[in-house]
N, C-alpha and C positions, 0 to 999 in steps of 0.2 A: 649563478655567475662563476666563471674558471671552474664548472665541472667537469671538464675533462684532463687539467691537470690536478685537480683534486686526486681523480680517481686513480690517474696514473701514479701519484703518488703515495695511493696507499697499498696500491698492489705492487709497487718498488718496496717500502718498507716488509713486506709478508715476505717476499723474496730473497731480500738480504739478510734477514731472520732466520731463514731456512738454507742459507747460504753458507752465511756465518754457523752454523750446527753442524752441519757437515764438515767444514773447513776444519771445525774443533775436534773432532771425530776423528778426522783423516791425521790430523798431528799426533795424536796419541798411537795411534795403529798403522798408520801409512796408507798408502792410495788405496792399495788393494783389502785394506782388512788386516793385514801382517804388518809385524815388524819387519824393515826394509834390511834389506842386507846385497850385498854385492859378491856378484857369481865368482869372483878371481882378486887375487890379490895384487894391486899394482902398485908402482913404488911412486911415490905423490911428490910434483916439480916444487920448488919454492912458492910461487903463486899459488898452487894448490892447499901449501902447508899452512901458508896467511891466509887464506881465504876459509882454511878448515877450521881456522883459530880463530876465527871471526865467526864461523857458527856456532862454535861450542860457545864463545863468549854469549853470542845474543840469545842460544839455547839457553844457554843459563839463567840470565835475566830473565827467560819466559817463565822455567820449572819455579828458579826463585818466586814470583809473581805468584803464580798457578798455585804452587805448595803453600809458602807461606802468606800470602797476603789474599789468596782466593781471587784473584784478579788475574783479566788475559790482555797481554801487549797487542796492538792493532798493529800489523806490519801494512806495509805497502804492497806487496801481493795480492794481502787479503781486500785493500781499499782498491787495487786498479779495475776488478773487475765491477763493482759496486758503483765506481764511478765513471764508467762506461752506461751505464742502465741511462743512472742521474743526468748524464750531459744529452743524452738521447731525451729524454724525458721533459727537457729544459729546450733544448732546439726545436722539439714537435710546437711547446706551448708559445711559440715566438719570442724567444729569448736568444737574443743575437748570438752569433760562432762567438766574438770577441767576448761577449762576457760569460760565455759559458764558460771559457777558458780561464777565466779568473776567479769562476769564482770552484769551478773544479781545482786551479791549484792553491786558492787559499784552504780547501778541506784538506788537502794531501798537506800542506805544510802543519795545518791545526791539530790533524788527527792520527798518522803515522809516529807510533812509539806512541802514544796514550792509551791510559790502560782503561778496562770497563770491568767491572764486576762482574763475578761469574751469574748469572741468569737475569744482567742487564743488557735489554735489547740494541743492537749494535745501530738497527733503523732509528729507533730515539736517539742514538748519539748522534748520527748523519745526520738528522732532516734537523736536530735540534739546532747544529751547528750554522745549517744551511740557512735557517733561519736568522741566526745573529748576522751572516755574512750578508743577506739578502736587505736587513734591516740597515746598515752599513752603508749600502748601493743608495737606496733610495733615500735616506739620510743628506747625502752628501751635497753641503753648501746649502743646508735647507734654511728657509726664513720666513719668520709669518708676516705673510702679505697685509694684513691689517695691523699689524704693527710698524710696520715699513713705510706704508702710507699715511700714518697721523704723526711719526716720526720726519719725516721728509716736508710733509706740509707745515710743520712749525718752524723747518726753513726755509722754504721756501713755495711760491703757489705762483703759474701752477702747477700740478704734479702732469707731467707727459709720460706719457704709456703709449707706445706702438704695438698693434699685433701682426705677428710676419707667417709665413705657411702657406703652402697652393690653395688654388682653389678647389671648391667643394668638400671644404672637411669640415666646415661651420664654425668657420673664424667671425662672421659676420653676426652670426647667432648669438657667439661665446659675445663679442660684444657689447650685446646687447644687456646678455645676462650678466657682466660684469655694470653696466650702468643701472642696471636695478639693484643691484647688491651694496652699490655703491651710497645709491638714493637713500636704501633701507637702512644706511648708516649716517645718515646724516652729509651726505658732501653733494657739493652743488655737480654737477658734469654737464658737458660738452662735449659731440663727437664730431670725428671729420673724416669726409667719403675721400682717403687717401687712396682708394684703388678707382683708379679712373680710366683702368684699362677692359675691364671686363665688361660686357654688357650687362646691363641690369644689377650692376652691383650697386650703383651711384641711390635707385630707385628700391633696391632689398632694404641698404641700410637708414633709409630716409621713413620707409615705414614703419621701422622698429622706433625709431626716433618718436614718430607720429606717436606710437601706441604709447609710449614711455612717457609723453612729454618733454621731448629731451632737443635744445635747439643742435641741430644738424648746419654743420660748417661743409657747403661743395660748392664746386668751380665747375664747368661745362667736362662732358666727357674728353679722356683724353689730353687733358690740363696736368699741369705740373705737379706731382703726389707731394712735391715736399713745400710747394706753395700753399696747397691745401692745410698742410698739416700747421704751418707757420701762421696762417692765419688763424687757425681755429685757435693757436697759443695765445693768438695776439689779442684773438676776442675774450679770451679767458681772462689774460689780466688787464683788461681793460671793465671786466664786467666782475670783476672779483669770484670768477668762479674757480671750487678749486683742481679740478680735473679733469685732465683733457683724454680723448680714448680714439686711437686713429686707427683705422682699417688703411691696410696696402697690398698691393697687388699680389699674386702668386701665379705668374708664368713661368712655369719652367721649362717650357719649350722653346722660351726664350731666355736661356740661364745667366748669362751677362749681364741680355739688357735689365734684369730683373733685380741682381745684387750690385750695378752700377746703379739702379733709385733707390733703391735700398741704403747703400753708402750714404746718398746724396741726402736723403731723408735726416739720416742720425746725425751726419754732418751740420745742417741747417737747421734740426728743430731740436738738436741733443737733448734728446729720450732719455726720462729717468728709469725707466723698464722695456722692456723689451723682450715680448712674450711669445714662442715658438705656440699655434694650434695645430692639432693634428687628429685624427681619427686613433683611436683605440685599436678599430675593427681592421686597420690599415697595418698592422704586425711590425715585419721588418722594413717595409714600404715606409713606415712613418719614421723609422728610427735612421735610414738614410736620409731622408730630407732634415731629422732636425739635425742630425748630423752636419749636412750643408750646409743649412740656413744658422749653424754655430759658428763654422768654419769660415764663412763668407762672411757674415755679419755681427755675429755675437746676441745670444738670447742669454738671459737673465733666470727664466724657468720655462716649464710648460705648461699648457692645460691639454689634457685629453677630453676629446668627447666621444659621446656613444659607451663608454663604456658600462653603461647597464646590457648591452649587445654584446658584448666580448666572452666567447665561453674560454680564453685562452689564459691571460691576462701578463701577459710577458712582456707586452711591448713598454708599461711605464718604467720595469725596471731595466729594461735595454736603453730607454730614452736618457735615463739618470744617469749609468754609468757611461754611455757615449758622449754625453756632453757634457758631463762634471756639474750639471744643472740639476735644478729639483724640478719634480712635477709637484708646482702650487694648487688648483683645484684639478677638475673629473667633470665632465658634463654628463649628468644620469637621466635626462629626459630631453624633452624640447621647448616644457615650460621656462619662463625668465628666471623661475627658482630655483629652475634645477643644474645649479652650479655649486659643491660641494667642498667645500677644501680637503685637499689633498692631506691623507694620514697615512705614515707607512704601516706605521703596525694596522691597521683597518685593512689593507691590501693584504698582509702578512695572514691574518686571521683567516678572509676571505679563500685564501688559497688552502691553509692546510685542517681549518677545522673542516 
């Protein structure tokens, strides 16, 4: 999984290693191996004299550092070209333009003027860094979904859960595997065929129902998705059951009609969650729609699937920082079980051990 920004990442840190040695080299002696010197004497403007006085100051600080404290200051020089490699490195693995940008100028704010001991790897400072700022991303607005749900249902039942995303990325699936995990915890569920626009979706998710034992709430094809969903509410408190789990449409060929039943849906069955699906293997494909499906509608978190297929693994951190959303689980198979909760540091590990 994500071996190929592993690997890119470890051939960035050899790199910058052998970078940063050189770079150390060429301070002491100059580009060429000499001390630098200047062919003629010229007589130096005011901005010249400030700006001369502004090197000797920062030279100083470096010799100071260097001499007594055995320590070398990281300029920005030295970081721009390092982190030209790094955003390259981060774009190939599907990691969006907008967040590589941020998180290349939280390094330049973090690590410019901080100093590293002399024969400490300058790549351990970068990736170390990279890593706190990475863990930050996919942190952000996180909540544990099983704490949320026995918190909520002691105020109130039942608990409504919508999941929203196109089709074909196994919103239908995730489903399902959310009503077994659910089972396996003790709560009663109910689901409802709110996508009434696709063929055979009314009948995908009526099977998974069958296998589960799980009663399925649907209206004829092409029926009202937020009537659907309102009844399956209405049968839940009526049967004391405590949670309801609705599938809905994902046209986006039809992009309108699609986030006008969307609206109509939240409006009428006001959803305690509201959960963006997408494919893993889908990059920056996914991370525009949940992007949309934020913007249009409002999602809560996400769940990825496929992601035991992903040799990339950039899109859940593109997904977290685009939509200010956590990714809550991962689908790693196609078993009912294999639905995972979502851990940043397990993502973080996965990438650079």
């Amino acid at each position: 999984m994500f071996k190929k920004l592993k690997e890119k990442l470890k051939f960035f840190g050899k790199k910058v290693d052998e970078e940063a040695a050189k770079s150390i080299e060429d301070e002491k002696t100059g580009e060429n191996g000499e001390v630098s010197r200047t062919s003629e004497i010229v007589s130096p403007t005011g901005d010249e004299k400030e700006k001369s006085a502004k090197n000797k100051i920062r030279l100083k600080e470096k010799l100071s550092a260097l001499i007594l404290e055995r320590e070398i200051v990281i300029d920005e020089g030295k970081l721009e070209g390092i982190l030209f490699e790094l955003e390259t490195i981060l774009l190939e693995s599907d990691v969006a333009f907008d967040v590589v940008e941020e998180i290349s100028s939280k390094l330049k704010e973090r690590l410019v003027g901080r100093r590293k001991k002399i024969g400490e790897k300058i790549s351990d400072i970068v990736l170390g860094e990279l890593k706190i700022i990475l863990k930050e991303i996919l942190d952000i607005n996180r909540f544990n979904f099983d704490e949320f749900v026995q918190t909520r249902l002691n105020e109130k039942k039942p608990l409504n859960i919508i999941f929203v995303g196109v089709n074909g990325t196994g919103k239908t699936t995730t489903i399902a595997k959310f009503a077994k995990r659910l089972m396996d915890n003790g709560y009663s569920v109910v689901m409802a065929a709110g996508d009434t626009f696709r063929a055979g979706a009314i009948e995908q998710l009526e099977e998974h129902a069958s296998r589960l034992n799980v009663r399925l709430i649907k209206h004829k094809p092409g029926a009202d998705p937020a009537a659907v969903i309102y009844d399956a509410v209405k049968h839940a408190e009526a049967k004391g059951i405590d949670i309801v789990l609705s599938d809905t449409a994902g046209r986006m060929h039809t992009k309108k009609n699609l986030i006008d039943q969307l609206g109509k849906i939240k409006r009428v069955t006001k959803p305690d969650l509201t959960i963006f699906v997408d494919e893993s293997l889908a990059g920056n494909d996914a991370v525009e729609r949940a992007r949309m499906f934020n913007e249009a509608v409002g999602i809560d978190g996400s769940v990825l699937t496929k992601l035991d297929a992903d040799p990339k693994g950039g899109t859940a951190i593109s997904i977290s920082y685009i939509t200010g959303k956590p990714v809550l689980f991962v689908g790693t198979g196609q078993e009912y079980g294999d639905l995972v909760k979502f851990n940043s540091q397990w993502l973080i590990e996965r990438i650079f051990d």
